[in-house]
Structure formats: structure tokens, C-alpha cells
PLY file of the C-alpha trace (Angstrom):
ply
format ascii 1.0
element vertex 435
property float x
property float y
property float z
element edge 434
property int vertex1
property int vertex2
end_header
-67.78 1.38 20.04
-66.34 0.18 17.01
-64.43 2.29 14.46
-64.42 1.63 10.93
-61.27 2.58 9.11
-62.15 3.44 5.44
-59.47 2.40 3.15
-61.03 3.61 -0.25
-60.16 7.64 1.63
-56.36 8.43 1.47
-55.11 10.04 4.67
-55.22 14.25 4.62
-51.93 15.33 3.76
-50.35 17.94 5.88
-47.82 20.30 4.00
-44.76 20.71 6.04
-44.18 24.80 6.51
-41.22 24.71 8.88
-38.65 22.31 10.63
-38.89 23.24 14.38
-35.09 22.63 15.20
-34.70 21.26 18.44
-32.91 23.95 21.42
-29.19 23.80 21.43
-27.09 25.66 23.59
-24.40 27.33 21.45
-21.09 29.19 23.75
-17.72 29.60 22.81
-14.80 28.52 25.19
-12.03 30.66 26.02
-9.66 29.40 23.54
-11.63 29.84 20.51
-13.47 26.47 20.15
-17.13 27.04 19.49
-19.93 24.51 21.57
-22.72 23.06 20.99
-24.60 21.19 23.43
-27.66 18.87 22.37
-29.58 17.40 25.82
-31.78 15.27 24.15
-32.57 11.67 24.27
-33.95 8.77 26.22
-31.41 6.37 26.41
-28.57 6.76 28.50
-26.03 7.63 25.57
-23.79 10.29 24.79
-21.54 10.95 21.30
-19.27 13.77 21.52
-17.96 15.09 18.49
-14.58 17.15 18.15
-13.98 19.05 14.82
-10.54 20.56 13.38
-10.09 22.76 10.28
-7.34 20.43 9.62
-8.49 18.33 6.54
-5.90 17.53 3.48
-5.86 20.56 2.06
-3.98 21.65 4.50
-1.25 18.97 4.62
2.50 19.84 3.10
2.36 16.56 1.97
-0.21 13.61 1.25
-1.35 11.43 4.43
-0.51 13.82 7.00
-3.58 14.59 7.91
-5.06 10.99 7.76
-2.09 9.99 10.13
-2.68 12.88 13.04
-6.21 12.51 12.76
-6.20 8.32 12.79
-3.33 8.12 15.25
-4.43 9.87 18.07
-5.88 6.70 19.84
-2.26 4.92 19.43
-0.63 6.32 22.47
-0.13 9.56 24.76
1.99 10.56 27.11
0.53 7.63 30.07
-0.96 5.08 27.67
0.01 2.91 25.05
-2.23 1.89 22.31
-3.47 -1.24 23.93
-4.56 0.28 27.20
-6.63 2.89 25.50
-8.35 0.00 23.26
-9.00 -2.05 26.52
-10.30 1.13 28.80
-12.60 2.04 26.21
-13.58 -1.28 25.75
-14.89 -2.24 29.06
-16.86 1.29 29.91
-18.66 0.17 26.22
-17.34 3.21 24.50
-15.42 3.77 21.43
-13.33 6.21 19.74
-13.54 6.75 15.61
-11.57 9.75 13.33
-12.54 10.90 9.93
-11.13 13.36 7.64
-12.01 15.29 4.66
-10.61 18.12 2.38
-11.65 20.13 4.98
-12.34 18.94 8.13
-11.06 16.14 10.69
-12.63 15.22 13.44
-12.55 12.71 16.32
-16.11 11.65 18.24
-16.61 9.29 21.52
-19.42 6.99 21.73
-20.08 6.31 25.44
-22.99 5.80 27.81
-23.78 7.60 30.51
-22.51 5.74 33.98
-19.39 5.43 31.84
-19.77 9.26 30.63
-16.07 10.51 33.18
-13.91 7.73 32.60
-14.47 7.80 29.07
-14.14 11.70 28.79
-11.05 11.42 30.76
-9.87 8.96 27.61
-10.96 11.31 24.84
-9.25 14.20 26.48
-5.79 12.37 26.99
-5.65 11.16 23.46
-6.49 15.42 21.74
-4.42 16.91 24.17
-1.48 14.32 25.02
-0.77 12.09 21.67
2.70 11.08 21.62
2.50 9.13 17.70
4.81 6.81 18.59
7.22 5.55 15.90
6.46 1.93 15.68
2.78 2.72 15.96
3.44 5.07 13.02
5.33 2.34 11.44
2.14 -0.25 11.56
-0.08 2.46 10.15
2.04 3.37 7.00
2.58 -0.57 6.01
-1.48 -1.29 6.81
-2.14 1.87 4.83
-0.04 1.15 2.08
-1.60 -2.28 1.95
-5.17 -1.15 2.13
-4.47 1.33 -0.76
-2.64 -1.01 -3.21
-5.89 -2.74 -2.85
-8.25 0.48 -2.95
-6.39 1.08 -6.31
-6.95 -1.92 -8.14
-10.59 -1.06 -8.02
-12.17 0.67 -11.15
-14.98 2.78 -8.66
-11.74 4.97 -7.01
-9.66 4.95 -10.48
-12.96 6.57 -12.05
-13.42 9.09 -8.57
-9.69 10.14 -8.62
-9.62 10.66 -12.14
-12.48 12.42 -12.48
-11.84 15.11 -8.87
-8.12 15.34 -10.93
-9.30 16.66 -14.01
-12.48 18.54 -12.30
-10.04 20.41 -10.09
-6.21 19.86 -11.07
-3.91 17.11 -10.11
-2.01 19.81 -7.90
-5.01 21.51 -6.58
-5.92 20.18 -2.90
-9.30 19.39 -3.81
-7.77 17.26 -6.78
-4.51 15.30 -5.32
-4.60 11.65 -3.97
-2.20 9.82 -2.07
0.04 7.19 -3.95
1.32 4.02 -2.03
4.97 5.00 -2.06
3.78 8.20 -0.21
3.59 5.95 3.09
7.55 6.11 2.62
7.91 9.50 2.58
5.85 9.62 6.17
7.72 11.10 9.00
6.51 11.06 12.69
7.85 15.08 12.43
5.31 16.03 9.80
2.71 14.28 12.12
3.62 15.82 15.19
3.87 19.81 13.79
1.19 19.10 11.68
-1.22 18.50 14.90
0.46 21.24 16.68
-0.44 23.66 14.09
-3.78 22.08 12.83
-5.44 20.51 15.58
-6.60 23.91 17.22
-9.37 25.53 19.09
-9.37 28.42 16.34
-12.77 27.52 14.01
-13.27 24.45 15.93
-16.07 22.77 17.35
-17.59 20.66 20.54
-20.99 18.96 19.99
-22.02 17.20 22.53
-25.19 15.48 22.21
-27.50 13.05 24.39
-28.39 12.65 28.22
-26.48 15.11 29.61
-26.71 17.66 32.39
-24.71 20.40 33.41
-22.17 18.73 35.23
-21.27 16.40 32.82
-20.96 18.89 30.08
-18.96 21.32 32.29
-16.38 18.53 33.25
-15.39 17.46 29.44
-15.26 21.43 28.59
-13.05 22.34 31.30
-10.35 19.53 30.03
-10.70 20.98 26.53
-10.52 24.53 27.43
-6.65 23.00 27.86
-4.34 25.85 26.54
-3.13 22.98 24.51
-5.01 23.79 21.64
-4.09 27.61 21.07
-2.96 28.18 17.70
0.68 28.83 18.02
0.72 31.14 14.44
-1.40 32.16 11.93
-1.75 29.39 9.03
-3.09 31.47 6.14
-2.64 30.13 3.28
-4.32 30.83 0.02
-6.62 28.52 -1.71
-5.77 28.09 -5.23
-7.62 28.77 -8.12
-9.10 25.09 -9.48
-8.29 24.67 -13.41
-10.12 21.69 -15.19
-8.28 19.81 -17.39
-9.80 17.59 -19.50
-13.43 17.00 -19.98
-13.38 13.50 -21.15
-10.72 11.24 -19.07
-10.17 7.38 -19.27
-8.59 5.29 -16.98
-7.79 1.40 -18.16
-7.82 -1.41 -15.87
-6.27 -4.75 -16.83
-9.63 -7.13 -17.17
-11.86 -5.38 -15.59
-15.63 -6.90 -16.15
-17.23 -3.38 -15.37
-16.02 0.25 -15.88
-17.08 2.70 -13.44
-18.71 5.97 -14.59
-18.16 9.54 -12.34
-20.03 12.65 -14.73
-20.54 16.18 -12.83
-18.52 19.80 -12.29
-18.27 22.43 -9.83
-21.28 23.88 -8.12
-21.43 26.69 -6.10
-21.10 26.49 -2.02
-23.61 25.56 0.05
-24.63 28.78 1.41
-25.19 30.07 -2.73
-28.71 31.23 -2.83
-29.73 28.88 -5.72
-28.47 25.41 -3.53
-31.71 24.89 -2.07
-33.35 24.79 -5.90
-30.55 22.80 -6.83
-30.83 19.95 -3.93
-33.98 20.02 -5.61
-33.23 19.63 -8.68
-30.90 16.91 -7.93
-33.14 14.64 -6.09
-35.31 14.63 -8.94
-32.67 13.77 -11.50
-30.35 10.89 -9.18
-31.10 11.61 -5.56
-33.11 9.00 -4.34
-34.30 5.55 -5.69
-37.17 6.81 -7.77
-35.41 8.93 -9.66
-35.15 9.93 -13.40
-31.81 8.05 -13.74
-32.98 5.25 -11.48
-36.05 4.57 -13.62
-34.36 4.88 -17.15
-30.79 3.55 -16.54
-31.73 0.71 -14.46
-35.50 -0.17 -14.01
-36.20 0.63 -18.12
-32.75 0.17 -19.98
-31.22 -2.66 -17.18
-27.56 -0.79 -18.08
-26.62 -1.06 -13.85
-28.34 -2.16 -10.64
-27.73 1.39 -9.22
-27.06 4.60 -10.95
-27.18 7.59 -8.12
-26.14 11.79 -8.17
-25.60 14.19 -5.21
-24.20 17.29 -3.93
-20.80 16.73 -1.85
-20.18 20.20 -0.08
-16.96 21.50 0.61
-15.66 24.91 2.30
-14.81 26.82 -0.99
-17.10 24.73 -3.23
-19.49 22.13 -3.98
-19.19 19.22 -5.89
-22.15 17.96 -8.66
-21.47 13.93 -8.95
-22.88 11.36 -10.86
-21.88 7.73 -10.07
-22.53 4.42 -11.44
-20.92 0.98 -12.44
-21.91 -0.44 -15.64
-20.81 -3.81 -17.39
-18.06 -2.79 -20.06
-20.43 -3.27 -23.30
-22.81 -0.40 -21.58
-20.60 2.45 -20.92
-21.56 4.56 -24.14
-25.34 4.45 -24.03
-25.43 5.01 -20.43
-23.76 8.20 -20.82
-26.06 8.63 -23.34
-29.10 8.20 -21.74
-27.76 10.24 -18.62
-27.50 13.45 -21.43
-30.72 12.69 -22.35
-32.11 12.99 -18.79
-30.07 16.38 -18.34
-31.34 17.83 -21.68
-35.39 17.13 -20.30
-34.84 18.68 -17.12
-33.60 21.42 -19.10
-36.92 21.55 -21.88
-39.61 19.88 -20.57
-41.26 20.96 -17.65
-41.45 18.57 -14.44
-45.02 16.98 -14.16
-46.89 18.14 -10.88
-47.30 14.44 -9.65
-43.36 13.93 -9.85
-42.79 17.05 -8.37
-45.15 16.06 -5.15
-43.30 12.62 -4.62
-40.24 14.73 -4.92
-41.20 17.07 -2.21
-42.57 14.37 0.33
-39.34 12.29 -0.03
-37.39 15.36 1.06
-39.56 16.75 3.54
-39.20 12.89 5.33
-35.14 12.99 4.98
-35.15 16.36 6.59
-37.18 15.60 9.58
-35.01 12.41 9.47
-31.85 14.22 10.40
-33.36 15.88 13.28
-34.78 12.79 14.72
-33.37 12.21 18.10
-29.92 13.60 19.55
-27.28 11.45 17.37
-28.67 12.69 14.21
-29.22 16.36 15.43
-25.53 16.49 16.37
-24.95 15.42 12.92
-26.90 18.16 11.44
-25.68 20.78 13.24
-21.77 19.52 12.82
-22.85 19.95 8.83
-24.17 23.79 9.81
-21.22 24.68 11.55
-19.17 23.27 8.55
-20.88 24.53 5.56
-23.26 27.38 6.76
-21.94 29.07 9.76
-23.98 27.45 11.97
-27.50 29.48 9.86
-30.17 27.22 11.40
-32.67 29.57 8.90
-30.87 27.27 6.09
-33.16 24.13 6.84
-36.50 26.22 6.54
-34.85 28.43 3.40
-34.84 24.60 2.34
-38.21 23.30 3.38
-39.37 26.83 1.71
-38.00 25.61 -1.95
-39.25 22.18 -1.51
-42.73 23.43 -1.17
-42.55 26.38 -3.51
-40.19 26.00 -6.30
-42.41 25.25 -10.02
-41.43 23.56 -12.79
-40.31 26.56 -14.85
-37.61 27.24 -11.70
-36.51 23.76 -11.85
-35.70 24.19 -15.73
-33.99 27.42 -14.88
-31.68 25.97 -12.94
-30.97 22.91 -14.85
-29.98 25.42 -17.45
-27.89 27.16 -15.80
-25.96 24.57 -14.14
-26.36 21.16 -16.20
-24.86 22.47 -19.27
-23.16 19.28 -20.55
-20.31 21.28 -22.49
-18.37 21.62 -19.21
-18.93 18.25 -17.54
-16.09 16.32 -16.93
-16.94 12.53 -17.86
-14.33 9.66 -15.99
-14.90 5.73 -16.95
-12.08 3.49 -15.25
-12.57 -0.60 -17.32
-10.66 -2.27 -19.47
-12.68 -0.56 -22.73
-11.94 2.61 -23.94
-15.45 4.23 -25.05
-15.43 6.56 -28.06
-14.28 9.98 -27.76
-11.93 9.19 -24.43
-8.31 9.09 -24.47
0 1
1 2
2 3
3 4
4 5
5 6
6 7
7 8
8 9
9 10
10 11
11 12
12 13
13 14
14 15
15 16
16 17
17 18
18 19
19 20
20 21
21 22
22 23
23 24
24 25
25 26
26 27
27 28
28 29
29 30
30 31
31 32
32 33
33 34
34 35
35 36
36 37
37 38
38 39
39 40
40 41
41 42
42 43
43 44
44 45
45 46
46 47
47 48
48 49
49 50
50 51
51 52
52 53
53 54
54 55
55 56
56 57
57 58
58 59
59 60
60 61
61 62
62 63
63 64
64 65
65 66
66 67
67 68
68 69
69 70
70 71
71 72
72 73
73 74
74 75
75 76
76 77
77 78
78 79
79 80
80 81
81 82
82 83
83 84
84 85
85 86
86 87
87 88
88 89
89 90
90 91
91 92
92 93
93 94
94 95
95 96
96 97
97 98
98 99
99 100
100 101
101 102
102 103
103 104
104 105
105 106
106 107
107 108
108 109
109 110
110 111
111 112
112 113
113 114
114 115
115 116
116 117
117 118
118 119
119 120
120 121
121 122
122 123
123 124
124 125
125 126
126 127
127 128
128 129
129 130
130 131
131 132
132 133
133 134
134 135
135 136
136 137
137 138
138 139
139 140
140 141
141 142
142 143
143 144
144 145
145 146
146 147
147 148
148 149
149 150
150 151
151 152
152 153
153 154
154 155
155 156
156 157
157 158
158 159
159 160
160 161
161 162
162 163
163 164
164 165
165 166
166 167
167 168
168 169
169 170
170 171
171 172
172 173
173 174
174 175
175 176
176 177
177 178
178 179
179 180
180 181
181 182
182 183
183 184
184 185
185 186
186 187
187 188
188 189
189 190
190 191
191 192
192 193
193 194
194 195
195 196
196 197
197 198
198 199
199 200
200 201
201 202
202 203
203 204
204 205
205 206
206 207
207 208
208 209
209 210
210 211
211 212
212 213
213 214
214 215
215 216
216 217
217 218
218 219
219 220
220 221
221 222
222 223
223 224
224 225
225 226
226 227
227 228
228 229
229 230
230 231
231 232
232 233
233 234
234 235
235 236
236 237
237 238
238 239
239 240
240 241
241 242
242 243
243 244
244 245
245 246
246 247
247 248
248 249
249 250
250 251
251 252
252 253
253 254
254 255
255 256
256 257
257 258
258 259
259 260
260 261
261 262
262 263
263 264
264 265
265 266
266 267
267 268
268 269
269 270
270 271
271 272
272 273
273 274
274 275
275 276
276 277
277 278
278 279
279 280
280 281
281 282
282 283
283 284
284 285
285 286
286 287
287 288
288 289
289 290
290 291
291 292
292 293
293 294
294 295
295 296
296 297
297 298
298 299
299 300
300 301
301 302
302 303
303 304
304 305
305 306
306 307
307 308
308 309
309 310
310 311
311 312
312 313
313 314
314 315
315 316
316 317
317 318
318 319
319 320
320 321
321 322
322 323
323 324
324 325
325 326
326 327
327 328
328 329
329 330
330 331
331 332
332 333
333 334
334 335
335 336
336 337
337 338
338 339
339 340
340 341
341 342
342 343
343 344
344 345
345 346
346 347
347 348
348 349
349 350
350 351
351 352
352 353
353 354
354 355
355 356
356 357
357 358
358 359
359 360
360 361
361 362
362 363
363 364
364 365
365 366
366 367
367 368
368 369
369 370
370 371
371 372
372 373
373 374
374 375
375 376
376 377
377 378
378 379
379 380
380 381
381 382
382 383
383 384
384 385
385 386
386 387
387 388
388 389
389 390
390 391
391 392
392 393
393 394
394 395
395 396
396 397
397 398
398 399
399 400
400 401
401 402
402 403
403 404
404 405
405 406
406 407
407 408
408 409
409 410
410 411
411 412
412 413
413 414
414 415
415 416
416 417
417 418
418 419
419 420
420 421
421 422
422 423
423 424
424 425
425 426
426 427
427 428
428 429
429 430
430 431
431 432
432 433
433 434
């Protein structure tokens, strides 16, 4: 029987009501660390992920929470550096650290007939680092390297100008490290600062892949280690952000392109208008068929890539626009980017924008809950940002499919107002009305 496929019909399009989130098993441990467990997969592959509250805002000084975070696979108390990197290398697993404002964390890659020896690694290295000095020594003058060279680019002069301004040069969510900080590094402040930071108090566990009970019991029972008991209470007060300047410029020495950051402080990510706003943002920078994507570089040719997005944080959110622009361009690309703002905020959006909008972020949301990796991801994110409120993804999918035009100018009024941006170029050409 043959089948004719007619090509002239577009396929029926199915509206997308509700993410069905895949079943996670969700415990705490008996020293305060909260679980998740993700048994999902085909492959024989497991990533476990292990989160601290113990990002740079809670440092005494600058790079003490990169160093405890980054370090941890340099030695413990029965390995050196070297044998870690060789055990995990031949059961094919590997160790990585990251750290925000916020959050550090350290996850294991491994695969499954590997899964104990592995675990066995990644619990030695949280529970029994010993930061030894000379491997604290290599770190600071690699570090100090790396940033002398991270600073001679205009993209993080325009970022770090722009977050010290937005926020305060003082303020945690506005200080950067300098190079000569490396000097002030002391293997104490690394040591106390794991001690204190590095705990099972409003931590997490994800664990996510082919797993069964037995494997998930044996990692937990290492990290239900006493180890990670907070010793004291570490309250301490987030400050009060204070921008400073709306308009900052940063000169680099012959630079052939200046780097643009524009955006302010939005509200967290919990805020009941965040959903309209991820909305709002997508249509404006969010994706590569965006407003700014079609004016700025497909019609006006100012940069190859001009992009905006949300970056959330525990006591607020972040608007950002980024782009990099040859030094002659500067000025009517921040021109054209007001221009974008101020239709968002007049002219309603057209209902075939609005529908490309929609499908785009329907697909990136079933995206992140495609297969156990990514869902581990996603969750991480809830635990971080929204207490773990899996209702947040369909509250999402909800405004995606139901927010109109008239919403979308609402909200662009209320939070695009271009008097309070804060504008950072780093190049070697001061644009008008930038000191």
C-alpha cells in the first residue's frame, strides 16, 4: 500500500499544556543535605552533582571560594594530586568544580561498572582535602596568569564594569578579583573557609542516570559523613546593592572592538511576573531570531551576534544585554537597542512573532528535561532558585501559551525603563555621554 505524503498540508500543531516532569525521588539525609535521585537513562552513565551555599559572596576575601571549590581534586589525606588524576582516569570518569555568587559545586562523571571506585574518589576528595601548599602555590601563579590575560580583554572589562556600577564595587554581587589578590591567598583562608562553607546545611545530592538502589545507598552513606555538619551559624546579612553610575566607560589601549553590557536589576526568579518576563526577553535578545538579532546584525550589520538574558541569583536577578561591536558602531548600536526597548513598550507584538516565540520556548523547555543529564540540571536550577517548586515549569509553559500582546507591553514598561539602565562599553573610543 503506498502512502502519499502531501507536502502542500503543514503538519497539525499540538499546543503544549503541561511539561510532565519526569519522577525523582527527593529525601533528606541526616545531616541536612537534601537528595535528589534521577534513575533515568539508557546508557550506562552516571553524573553526580554536589552543591554548597558557598559561592563568593560568602568569601572574607576574593578567590577563596574559587580555591576550596577548584582545589579539592589536588590532594587528601591518602592521595596526592596525581593519583587522583590517574584513578579517575582509567575507570573513564572525571571530576569538574564551578562556582558562582552563590553556589559551588563539584559533580563526577562516571559510568556504571566504574560507578564504586569512582564514588569512593569523589567522597575522599569533599570529605578529606588536605590543599596542600605547593598545590596552592601552582594554582595562585596559573590563576594569576590566566587573569592578567582575562583582563586584557574588552568583553570582561565591559562585564565587570558594568555588575560594579549595577551593584557597587563593595557589594558581593559587584566585586572582582584583581591579580595581586593571588598574593594575598593563604592555605588558612582555604581550609576554614571549607570547614565553614562546604556543609550539608542547604545543600544538595543529585544523582542522576542508571542507578539502582544499591548504588545510590553506597555514595549516600559516605556523604552522610558527620564531616559536613556546620560547625556555627554563618549569618550574615546581605547588603543593600547601590548603583552607581548609569553610563560607565572602560578604555583599552588599541582595542579594534569595544564591548557593550546594557541591563539592571530584575526581580528573583520565583517573582510572579518572571515567567512574562522570560517571555519578554526571548522576544527582544533571547534566541537567534530575535528583535535585536534581526535589526543589530541581520538589518544594520553593527555585530555578528548581539544576545540578552536573565542570569538568576539567590537575592536577585540580573537583566543583561551583551554584544561586541567594531569601535566606529558603539553609539548607534545603543541606539538602535533603545529603539527596540521603546517598541516593546508601544507597539503591540504581532500574533505571528508571538507564535514563533512560543514554539522556540516550548522546544528549550522540553529540551532540559530530555534524558537524565539534563534533568539533573534542571532540577539543580529548582533547588537553587525556586525551592525545588516543580509547579514553576508549567506556571512557565502557562505564560508561554497565554500571555497577549498588551501583557507583554505591560511588562516592558514596567521593567525596560531606559532611565535606570546601566550602559558599560570597554574599547579604545570613548562614545558620547560616557566618562
Amino acid at each position: 500500500m503506498n502512502i502519499f505524503l502531501d507536502r502542500t498540508i503543514p503538519p497539525k500543531r499540538e499546543i503544549i499544556k503541561e511539561i510532565k516532569i519526569p519522577s525523582t525521588d527527593v529525601f533528606d539525609l541526616a545531616n541536612g543535605f537534601k537528595v535528589i535521585v534521577i534513575n533515568a537513562g539508557t546508557q550506562d552513565l552516571v553524573k553526580v552533582d554536589v552543591l554548597f551555599e558557598a559561592g563568593t559572596r560568602y568569601q572574607p576575601q576574593a578567590l577563596v571560594a574559587n580555591a576550596a571549590i577548584s582545589m579539592l581534586t589536588e590532594g587528601t589525606a591518602t592521595r596526592t594530586s596525581k593519583q587522583i588524576a590517574e584513578e579517575l582516569d582509567y575507570f573513564g570518569s572525571f571530576v569538574e568544580s564551578s562556582f558562582s555568587r552563590d553556589f559551588a559545586s563539584v559533580t563526577l562523571y562516571t559510568i556504571g561498572k566504574h560507578y564504586y571506585r569512582a564514588s569512593d574518589i569523589l567522597s575522599d576528595i569533599l570529605i578529606n582535602p588536605s590543599y596542600p601548599q605547593h598545590e596552592l602555590e601552582i594554582f595562585c601563579q596559573k590563576g594569576k596568569q590566566m587573569l592578567e590575560v582575562e583582563l586584557e580583554k574588552v568583553s570582561t572589562l565591559a562585564r565587570q564594569a558594568f555588575f560594579s556600577a549595577l551593584f557597587g564595587a563593595n557589594h558581593p554581587y559587584g566585586s572582582f578579583a584583581l591579580p595581586s589578590h593571588y598574593d594575598l591567598l593563604t592555605r588558612n583562608m582555604v581550609v576554614t573557609f571549607h570547614r565553614q562553607y562546604h556543609t550539608a546545611q542547604n545543600g544538595l545530592i543529585v544523582l542522576a542516570g542508571s542507578l539502582d538502589d544499591r548504588k545510590t545507598q553506597y555514595l549516600l552513606d559516605a556523604l552522610e559523613s558527620n564531616t559536613f555538619l556546620k560547625l556555627e551559624d554563618q549569618d550574615i546579612p546581605f547588603p543593600k546593592y547601590s548603583t552607581t553610575k548609569q553610563r560607565v566607560f572602560t578604555y583599552k589601549k588599541d582595542a579594534i572592538q569595544s564591548s557593550i553590557r546594557v541591563g539592571k536589576v530584575f526581580p528573583k526568579r520565583n517573582h510572579p511576573d518572571m515567567t512574562g518576563l522570560i517571555v519578554l526577553n526571548t522576544l527582544l535578545g533571547g534566541y537567534f531570531g530575535s528583535r535585536l538579532m534581526r535589526n543589530i546584525r541581520e538589518d544594520k550589520g553593527y555585530t555578528y551576534g548581539i544576545s540578552s538574558y536573565i542570569m538568576p541569583m539567590v537575592e536577585h536577578s540580573v537583566w543583561l544585554v551583551t554584544t561586541d561591536v567594531g569601535n566606529g558602531f558603539v553609539e548607534p548600536t545603543i541606539t538602535e537597542f533603545f529603539t527596540e526597548v521603546e517598541r516593546l513598550q508601544h507597539e503591540p507584538v504581532d500574533s505571528d512573532e508571538l507564535d514563533l516565540v512560543r514554539g522556540y520556548m516550548i522546544g528549550q523547555i522540553l529540551r532540559t528535561f530530555d534524558g537524565p543529564l539534563a534533568i539533573s540540571d534542571a532540577m539543580a536550577s529548582l533547588f537553587q532558585y525556586n525551592n525545588l517548586d516543580k509547579e514553576y515549569i508549567n506556571n512557565l509553559v502557562k505564560t508561554i501559551n497565554s500571555i497577549t500582546p498588551e501583557e507583554i507591553m505591560t511588562l516592558a514598561n514596567r521593567y525596560l525603563g531606559l532611565d535606570d539602565m546601566v550602559v558599560s562599553v570597554a574599547g579604545s573610543s570613548c562614545p558620547k555621554g560616557f566618562n
